[in-house]
C-alpha positions in Angstrom: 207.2 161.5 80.0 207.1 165.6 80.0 206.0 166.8 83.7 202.8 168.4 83.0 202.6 172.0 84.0 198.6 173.1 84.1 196.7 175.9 83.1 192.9 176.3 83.4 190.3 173.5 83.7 190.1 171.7 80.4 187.9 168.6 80.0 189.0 165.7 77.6 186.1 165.7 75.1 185.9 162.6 72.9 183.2 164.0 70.5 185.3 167.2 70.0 188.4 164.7 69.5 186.9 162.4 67.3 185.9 165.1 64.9 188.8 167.1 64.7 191.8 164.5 65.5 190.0 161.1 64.0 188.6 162.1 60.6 189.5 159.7 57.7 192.3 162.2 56.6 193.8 162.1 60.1 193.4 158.1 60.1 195.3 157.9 56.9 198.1 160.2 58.4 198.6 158.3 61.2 198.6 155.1 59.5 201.2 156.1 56.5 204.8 155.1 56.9 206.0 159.1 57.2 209.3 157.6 58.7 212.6 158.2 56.3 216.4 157.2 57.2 217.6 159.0 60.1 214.2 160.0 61.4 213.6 159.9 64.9 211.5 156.7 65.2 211.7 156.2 68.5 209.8 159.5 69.5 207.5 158.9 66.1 206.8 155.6 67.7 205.7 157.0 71.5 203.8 159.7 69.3 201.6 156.4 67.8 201.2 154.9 71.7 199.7 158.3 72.4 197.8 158.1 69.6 196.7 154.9 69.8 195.0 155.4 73.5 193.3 158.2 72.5 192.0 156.3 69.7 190.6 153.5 72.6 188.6 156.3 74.1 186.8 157.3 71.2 185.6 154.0 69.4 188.5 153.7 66.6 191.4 151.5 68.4 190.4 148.8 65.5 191.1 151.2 63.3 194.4 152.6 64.4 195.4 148.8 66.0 198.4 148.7 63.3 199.8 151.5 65.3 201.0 149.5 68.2 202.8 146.6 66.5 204.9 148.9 64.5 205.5 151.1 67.3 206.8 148.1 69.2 209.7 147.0 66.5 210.6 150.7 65.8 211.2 151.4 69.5 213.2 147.8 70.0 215.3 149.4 67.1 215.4 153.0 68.0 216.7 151.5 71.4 219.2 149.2 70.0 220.2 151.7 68.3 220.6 154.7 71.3 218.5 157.1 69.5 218.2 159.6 72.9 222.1 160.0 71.3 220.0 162.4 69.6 218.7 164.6 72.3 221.2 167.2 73.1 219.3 168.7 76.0 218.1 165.5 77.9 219.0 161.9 76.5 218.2 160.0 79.2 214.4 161.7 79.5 213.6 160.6 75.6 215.8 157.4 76.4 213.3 156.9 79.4 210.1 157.7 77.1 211.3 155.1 75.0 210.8 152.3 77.4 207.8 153.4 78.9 206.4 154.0 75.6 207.4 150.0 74.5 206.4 149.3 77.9 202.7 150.4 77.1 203.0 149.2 73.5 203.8 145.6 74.5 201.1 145.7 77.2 198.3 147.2 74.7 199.4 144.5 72.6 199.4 141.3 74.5 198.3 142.3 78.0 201.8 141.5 79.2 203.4 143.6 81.8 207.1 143.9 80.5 209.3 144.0 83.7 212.5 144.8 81.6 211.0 147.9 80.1 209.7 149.6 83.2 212.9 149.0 84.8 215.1 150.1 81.8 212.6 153.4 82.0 213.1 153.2 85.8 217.0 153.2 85.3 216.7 156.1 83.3 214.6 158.1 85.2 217.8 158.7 87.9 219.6 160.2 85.3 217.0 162.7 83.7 215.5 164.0 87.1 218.9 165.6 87.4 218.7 167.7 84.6 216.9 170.6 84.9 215.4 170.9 81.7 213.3 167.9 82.3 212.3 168.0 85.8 213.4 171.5 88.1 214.3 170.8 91.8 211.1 172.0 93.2 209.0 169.6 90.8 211.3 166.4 92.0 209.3 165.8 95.2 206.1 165.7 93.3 205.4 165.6 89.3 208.4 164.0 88.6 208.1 161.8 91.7 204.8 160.6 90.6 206.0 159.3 87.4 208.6 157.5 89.5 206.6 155.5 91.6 204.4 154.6 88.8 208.1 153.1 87.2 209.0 151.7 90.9 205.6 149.8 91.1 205.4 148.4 87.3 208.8 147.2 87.4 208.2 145.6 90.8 211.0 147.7 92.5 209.0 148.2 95.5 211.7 148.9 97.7 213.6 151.3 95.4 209.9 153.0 95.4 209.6 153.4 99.3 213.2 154.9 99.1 212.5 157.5 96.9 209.5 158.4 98.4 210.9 158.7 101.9 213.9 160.6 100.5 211.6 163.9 100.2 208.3 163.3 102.6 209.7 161.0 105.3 208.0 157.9 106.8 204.7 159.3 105.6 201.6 157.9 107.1 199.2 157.7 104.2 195.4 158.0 105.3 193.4 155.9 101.8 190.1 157.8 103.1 191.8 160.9 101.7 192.2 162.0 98.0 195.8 161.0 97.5 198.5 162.6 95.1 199.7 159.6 92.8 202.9 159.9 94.6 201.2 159.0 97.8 198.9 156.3 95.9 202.1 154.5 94.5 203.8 155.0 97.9 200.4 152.7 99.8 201.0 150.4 96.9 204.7 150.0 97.4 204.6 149.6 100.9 201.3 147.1 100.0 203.4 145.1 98.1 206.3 144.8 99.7 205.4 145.2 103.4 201.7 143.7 103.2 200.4 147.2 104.7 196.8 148.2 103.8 193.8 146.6 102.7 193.6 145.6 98.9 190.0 146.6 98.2 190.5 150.1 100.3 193.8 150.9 97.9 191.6 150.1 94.9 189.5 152.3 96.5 191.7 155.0 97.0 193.0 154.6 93.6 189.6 155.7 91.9 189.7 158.9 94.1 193.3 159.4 92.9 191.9 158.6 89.1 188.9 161.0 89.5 191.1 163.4 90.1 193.2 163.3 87.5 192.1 161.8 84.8 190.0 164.4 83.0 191.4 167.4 83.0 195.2 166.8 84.7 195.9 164.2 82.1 193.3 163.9 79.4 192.5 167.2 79.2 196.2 168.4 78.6 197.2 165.1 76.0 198.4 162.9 78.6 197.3 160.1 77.4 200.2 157.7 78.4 200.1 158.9 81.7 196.6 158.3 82.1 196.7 155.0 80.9 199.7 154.0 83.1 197.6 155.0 85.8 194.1 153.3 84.8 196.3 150.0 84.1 198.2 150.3 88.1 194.5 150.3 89.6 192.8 148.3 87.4 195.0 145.9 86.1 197.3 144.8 88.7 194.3 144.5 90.9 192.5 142.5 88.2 194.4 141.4 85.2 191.8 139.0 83.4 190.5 142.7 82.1 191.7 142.9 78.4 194.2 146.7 78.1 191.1 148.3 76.1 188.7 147.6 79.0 191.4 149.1 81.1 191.7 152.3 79.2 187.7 152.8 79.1 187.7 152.7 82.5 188.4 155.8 82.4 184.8 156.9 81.7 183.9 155.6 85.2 186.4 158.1 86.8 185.2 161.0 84.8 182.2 162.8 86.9 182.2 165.4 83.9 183.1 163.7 80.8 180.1 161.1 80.0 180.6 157.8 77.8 179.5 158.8 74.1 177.7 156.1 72.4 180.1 155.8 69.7 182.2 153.7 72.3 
């Protein structure tokens, strides 16, 4: 995933992207086969995961639902066949954006949390925060650390997770009553996990303050929708997993204080 580096406020607007990025010409785009020999399908395939999320927050994930099965066996291929080869600059970032991105895909296809993938992206992750051109050293203790954690926690690497962490902030102690960076929410969950500290129902607590402030402008707002969802399904999710991926990702309407549920959804 690219660190995201903000600008002004922008609210996600689901009428203004249903409109403009969901019209039936846009549907049809999405949904024809543009891929030719020697394409990129790997990074087509985390482009229709994106897609596809967005498509969950506006009422037309039926529609675009074809996306997420393809993007699963072009990623499994794009993988076999090492298409972050590709990617002069930064391999192991696209490599890493692969996994996460079949990660999500298998999970917003079956509800199943795929260990393998997370830890593949985890595994990847070590090697492209040391390039510069995808994370810079002052963004390694936080962006790029958040993403981190999120991979530590899915792929049930607690450990690993509380390492990191502690690498750049120390034996932090992590008050939930407080609005929480999700670096410091994936930290509580580590420890949670691995160590028993905290109170289940006061993380899942703290981890709709972390979501409301995020979610709507941070990540939403600025096409992060793969982030965002990584995060809804971490709170929501792991906490409760009978909820089905799309009830997940609508969640997200009850962590936006200034984006209201349209009735189109």
């Amino acid at each position: 995933m690219a660190s995201l580096v903000k600008g002004v406020i922008m609210f996600f607007n689901p009428e203004k992207s249903r409109v403009n990025g969901y019209n039936v010409e846009m549907l049809n785009f999405y949904l024809k086969d543009k891929a030719e020999d020697h394409d990129p399908i790997g990074n087509f395939s985390c482009s229709d995961v994106y897609t596809y999320i967005y498509a969950c927050l506006i009422g037309l994930h039926k529609e675009l639902l074809p996306l997420i099965p393809r993007a699963i066996n072009r990623l499994n291929t794009a993988i076999l066949n090492h298409e972050e080869q590709w990617f002069g600059s930064s391999p192991a970032s696209h490599a890493m954006d692969m996994h996460i991105g079949l990660a999500m895909a298998i999970w917003l296809n079956n509800g199943i949390n795929s260990l393998n993938s997370w830890n593949e992206a985890r595994t990847f992750y070590e090697t492209a925060v040391c390039n510069e051109d995808y994370c810079t050293k002052s963004m390694r203790a936080k962006e790029c650390l958040d993403d981190y954690m999120a991979l530590c926690f899915q792929s049930e690497q607690y450990e690993l997770g509380i390492a990191e962490f502690e690498k750049y902030h120390g034996v932090k102690k992590i008050s939930l009553n407080r609005k929480l960076p999700p670096r410091d929410f994936g930290y509580a969950l580590c420890l949670h996990y691995s160590r028993g500290e905290f109170d289940a129902g006061e993380l899942f607590a703290a981890g709709r303050k972390m979501l409301q402030s995020k979610i709507e402008d941070d990540w939403l707002g600025y096409g992060q929708s793969i982030r965002a969802a990584i995060w809804l399904k971490i709170v929501y999710w792991h906490s409760e997993n009978t909820l089905t991926p799309l009830e997940v990702i609508l969640k997200a309407y009850e962590n936006m204080p200034n984006v209201p549920r349209p009735d189109f959804v």
